[in-house]
C-alpha positions as CSV (number, residue, x, y, z in Angstrom):
1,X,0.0,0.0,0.0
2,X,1.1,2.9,-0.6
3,X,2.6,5.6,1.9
4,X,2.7,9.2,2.1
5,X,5.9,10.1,3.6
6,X,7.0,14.2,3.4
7,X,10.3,13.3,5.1
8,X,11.5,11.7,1.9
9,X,9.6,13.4,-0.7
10,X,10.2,16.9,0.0
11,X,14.1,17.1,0.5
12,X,13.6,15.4,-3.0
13,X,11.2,17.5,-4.6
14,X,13.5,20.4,-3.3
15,X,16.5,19.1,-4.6
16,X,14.9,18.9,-8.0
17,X,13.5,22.5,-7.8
18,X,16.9,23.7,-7.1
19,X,18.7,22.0,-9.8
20,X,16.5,23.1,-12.1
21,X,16.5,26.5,-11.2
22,X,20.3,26.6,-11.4
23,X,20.2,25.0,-14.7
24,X,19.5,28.2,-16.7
25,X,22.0,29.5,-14.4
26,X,24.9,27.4,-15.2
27,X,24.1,27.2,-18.8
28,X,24.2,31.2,-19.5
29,X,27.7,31.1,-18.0
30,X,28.9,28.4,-19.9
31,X,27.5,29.4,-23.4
32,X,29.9,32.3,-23.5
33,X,32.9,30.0,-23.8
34,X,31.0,27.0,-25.3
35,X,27.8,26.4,-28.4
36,X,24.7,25.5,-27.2
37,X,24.6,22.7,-29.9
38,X,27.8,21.2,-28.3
39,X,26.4,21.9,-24.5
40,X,23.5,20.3,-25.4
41,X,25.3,17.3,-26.9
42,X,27.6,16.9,-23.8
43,X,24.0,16.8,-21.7
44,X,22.4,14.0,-24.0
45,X,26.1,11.8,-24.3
46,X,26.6,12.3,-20.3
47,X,23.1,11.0,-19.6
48,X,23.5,8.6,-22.3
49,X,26.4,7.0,-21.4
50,X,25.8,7.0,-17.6
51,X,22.2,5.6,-18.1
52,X,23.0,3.1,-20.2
53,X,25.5,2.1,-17.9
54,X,22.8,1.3,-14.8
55,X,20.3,0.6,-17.1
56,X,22.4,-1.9,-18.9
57,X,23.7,-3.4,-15.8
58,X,19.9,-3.6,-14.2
59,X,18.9,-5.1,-17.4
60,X,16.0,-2.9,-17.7
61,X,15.8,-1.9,-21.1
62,X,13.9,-3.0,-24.1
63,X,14.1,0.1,-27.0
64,X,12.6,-2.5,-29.4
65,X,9.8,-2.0,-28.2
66,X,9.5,1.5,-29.1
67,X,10.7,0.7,-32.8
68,X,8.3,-1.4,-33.7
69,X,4.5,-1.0,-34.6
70,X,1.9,1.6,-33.2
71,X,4.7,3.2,-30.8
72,X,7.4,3.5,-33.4
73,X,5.3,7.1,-34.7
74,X,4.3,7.8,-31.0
75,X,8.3,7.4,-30.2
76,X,9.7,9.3,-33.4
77,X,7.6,12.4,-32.0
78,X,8.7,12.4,-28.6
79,X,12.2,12.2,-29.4
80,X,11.7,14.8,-31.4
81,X,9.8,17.0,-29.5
82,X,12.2,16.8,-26.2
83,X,15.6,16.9,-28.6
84,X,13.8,20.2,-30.2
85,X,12.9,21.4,-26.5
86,X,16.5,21.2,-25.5
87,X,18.2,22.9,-28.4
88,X,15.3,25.7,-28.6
89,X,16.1,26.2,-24.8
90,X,19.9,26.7,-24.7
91,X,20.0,28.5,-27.6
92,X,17.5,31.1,-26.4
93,X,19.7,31.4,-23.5
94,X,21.6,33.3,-25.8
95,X,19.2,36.2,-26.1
96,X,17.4,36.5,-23.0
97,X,18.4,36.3,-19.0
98,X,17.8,32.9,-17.2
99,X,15.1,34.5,-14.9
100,X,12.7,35.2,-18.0
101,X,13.3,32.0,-19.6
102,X,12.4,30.3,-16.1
103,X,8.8,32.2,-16.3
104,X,8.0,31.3,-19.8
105,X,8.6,28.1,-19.9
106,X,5.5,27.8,-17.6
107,X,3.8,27.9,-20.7
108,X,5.1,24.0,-21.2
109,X,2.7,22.1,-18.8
110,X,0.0,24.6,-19.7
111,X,0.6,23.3,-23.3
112,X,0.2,19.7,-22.2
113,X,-2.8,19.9,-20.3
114,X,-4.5,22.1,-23.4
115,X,-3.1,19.2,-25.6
116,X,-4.2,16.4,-23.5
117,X,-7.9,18.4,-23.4
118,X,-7.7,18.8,-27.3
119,X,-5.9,15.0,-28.3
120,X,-6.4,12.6,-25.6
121,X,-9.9,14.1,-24.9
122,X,-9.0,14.8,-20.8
123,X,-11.1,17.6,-19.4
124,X,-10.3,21.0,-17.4
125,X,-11.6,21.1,-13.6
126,X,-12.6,24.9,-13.1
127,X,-9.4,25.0,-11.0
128,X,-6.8,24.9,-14.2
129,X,-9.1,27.2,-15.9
130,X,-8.2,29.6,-13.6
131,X,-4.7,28.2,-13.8
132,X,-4.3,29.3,-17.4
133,X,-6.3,32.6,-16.7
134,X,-3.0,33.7,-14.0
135,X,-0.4,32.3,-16.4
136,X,-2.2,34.4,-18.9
137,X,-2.5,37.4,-16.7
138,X,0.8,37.2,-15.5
139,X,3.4,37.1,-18.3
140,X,2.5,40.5,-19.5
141,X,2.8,41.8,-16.3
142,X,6.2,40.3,-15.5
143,X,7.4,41.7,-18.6
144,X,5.7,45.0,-18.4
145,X,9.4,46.5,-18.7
146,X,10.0,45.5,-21.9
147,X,6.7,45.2,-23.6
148,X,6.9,48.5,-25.3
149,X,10.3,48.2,-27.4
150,X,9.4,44.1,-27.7
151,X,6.0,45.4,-29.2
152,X,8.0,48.3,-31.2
153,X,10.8,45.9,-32.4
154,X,13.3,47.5,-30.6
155,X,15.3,44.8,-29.1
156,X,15.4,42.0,-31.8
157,X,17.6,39.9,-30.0
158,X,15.5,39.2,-27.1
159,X,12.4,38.7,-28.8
160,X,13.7,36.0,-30.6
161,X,15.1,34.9,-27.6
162,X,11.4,34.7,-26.4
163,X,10.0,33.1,-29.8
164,X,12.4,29.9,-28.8
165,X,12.0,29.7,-25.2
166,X,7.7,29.7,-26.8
167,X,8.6,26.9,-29.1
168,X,11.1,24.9,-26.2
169,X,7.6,25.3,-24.5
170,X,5.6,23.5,-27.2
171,X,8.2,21.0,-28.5
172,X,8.2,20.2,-24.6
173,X,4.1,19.9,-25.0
174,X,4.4,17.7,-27.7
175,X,7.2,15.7,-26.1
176,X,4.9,15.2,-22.9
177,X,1.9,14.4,-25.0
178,X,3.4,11.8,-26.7
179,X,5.1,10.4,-23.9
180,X,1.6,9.7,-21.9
181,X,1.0,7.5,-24.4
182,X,4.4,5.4,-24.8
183,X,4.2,4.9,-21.3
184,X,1.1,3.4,-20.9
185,X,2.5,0.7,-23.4
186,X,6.6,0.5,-22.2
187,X,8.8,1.5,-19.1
188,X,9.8,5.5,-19.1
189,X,13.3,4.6,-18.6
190,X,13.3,2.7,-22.6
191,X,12.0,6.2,-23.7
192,X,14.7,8.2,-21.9
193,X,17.5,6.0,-23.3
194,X,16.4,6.4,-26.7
195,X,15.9,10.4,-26.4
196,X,20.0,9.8,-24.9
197,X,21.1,8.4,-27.5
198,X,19.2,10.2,-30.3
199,X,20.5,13.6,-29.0
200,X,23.9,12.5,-28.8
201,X,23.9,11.0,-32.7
202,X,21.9,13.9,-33.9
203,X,23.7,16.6,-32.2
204,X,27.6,15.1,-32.8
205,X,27.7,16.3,-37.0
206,X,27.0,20.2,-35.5
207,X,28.8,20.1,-32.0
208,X,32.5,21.0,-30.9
209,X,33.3,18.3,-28.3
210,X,37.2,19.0,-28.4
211,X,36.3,22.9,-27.3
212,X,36.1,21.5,-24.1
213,X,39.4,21.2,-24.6
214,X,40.1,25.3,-24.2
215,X,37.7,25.6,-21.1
216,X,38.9,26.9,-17.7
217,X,38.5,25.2,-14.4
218,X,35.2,27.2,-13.7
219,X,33.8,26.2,-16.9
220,X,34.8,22.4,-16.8
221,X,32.8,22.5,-13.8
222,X,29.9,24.1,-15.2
223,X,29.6,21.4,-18.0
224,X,30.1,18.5,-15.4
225,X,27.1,20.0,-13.8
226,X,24.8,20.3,-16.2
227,X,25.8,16.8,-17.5
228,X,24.9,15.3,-14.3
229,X,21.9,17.7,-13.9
230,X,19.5,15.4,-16.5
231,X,20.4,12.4,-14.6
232,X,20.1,13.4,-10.6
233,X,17.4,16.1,-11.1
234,X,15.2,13.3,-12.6
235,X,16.4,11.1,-10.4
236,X,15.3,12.7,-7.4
237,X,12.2,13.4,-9.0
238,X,10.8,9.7,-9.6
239,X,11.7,9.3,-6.0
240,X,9.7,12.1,-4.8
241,X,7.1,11.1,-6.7
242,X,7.4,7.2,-5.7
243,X,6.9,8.7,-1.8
244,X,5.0,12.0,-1.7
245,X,1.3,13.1,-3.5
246,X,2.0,14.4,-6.9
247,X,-0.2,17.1,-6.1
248,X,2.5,18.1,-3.5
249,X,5.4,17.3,-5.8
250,X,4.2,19.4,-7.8
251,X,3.3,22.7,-5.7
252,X,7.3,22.4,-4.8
253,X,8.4,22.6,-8.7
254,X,6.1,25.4,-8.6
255,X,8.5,27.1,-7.0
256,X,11.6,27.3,-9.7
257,X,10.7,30.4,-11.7
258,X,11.0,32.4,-8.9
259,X,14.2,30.1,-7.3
260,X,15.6,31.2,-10.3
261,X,15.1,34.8,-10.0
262,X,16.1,35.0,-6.8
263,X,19.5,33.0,-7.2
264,X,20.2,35.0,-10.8
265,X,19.6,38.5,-8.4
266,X,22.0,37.2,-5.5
267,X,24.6,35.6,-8.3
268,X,24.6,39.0,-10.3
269,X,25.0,41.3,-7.5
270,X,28.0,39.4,-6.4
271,X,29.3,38.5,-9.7
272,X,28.0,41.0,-12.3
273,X,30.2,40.2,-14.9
274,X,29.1,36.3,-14.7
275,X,25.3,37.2,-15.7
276,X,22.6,39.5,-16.4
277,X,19.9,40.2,-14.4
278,X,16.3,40.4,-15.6
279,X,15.4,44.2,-14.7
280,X,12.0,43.8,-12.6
281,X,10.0,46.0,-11.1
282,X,7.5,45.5,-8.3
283,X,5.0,44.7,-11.1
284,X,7.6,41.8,-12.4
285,X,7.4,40.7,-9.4
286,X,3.5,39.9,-9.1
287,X,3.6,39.0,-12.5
288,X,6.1,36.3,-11.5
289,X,4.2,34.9,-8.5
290,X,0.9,35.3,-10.8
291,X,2.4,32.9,-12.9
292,X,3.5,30.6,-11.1
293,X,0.0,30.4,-9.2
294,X,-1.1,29.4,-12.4
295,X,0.8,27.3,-13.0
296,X,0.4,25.7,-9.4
297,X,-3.4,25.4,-10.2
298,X,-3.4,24.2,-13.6
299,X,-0.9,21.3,-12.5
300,X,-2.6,20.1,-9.2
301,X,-6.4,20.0,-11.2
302,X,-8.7,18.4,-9.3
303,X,-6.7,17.5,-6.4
304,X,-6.7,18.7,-3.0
């Protein structure tokens, strides 16, 4: 039977909220010595390699599976959704601040749940209607700063940055979409492996592995961490999901947007040549907290 127990599942659930708030974080510094093609490669071969490693040694994979009748399509577009999610999101890194990518991307599980209402024919509670209402109500308000010169095409750069963090957001969509309905048929863990190993083959014509070669001690740990990231950060989320209410889980991960922000504000007072800081207002700031109590709402649905 199962158990609730908080003691395990929030240290976990907080451990995954604070890697993947850092991971925007540790990106931005890295892509200034390093392509986000070939830091996205080292994140796919890392997981890849270490995966298949345990996997391989658990023997608990069977990628046939996915390669052969009604899932071979299903699988084909979830690899390419979460390979187009990852490239979309470090290269938008380039254009815009870690902070604002953190609060758009919220628009990925809202994505989902629209797709799953549209595709797999699930249905809204009036709690995620009001879920989407706050993300919707919240994003311009969070970027009221910068509304007028994105609006007068001003500052190209960052509104591109914005169109790919929005299409990270629905490749992501279609990933998860996708992904509900491998799993139903095969273990997540055959899925994952196959993403691994796609992104590193995929990825290896376009990337630079040997620049790794000309980083610095600061940047060879940057890439070690965001190599390990996939791995633990998921890691620690199964577990927290295998002993805490998903519901709970996911109020916790709620919390990264604004993790984010406040960790990007402490790093780039202290180390202003390292990163940029979003400029926020108080505005920004409700806009921020809107968002992510949208996001809170439309994820928990009808639970408690």
């Amino acid at each position: 039977m199962y158990q609730s127990n908080w003691r395990v599942g929030l240290p976990l659930a907080l451990t995954t909220a604070f890697l993947w708030a850092l991971l925007p974080i540790a990106m931005k510094g890295l892509i200034a010595d390093m392509d986000s093609t070939t830091v996205t490669w080292f994140r796919f071969f890392g997981a890849a390699v270490f995966a298949g490693i345990w996997y391989g040694w658990r023997r608990d994979l069977d990628l046939r599976s996915l390669l052969k009748g009604k899932l071979l399509p299903y699988s084909l577009l979830a690899v390419g959704g979460l390979l187009g999610n990852y490239i979309a999101y470090a290269t938008g890194l380039n254009y815009i601040t870690p902070g604002a990518l953190q609060v758009l991307i919220q628009l990925a599980p809202l994505l989902l749940l629209i797709f799953s209402v549209a595709f797999l024919g699930e249905r809204f509670s009036p709690r995620q209607w009001m879920g989407v209402g706050l993300v919707c109500l919240g994003l311009p308000l969070f970027f009221n700063l910068r509304i007028q010169e994105l609006m007068a095409g001003e500052d190209r750069e960052y509104l591109i940055g914005v169109g790919l963090v929005v299409i990270a957001a629905v490749t992501w969509a279609v990933y998860g979409l996708f992904q509900k309905k491998i799993v139903a048929q095969s273990r997540p863990q055959n899925l994952l492996m196959l993403i691994y190993i796609a992104g590193t083959l995929c990825f290896l014509p376009i990337a630079q592995p040997t620049s790794a070669l000309q980083l610095d001690a600061l940047g060879w740990a940057l890439l070690l961490f965001l190599t390990a990231n996939t791995l633990i950060a998921y890691g620690a989320f199964a577990k927290a999901m295998s002993a805490w209410e998903a519901s709970r889980v996911s109020a916790t991960l709620a919390l990264v947007p604004l993790m984010t922000l406040a960790l990007s504000a402490l790093i780039g007072t202290a180390w202003p040549e390292y990163i940029a800081v979003e400029p926020m207002n108080w505005i920004s700031w409700v806009g921020a907290i809107t968002v992510v109590m949208g996001s809170l709402l439309a994820a928990i649905g009808r639970g408690r």
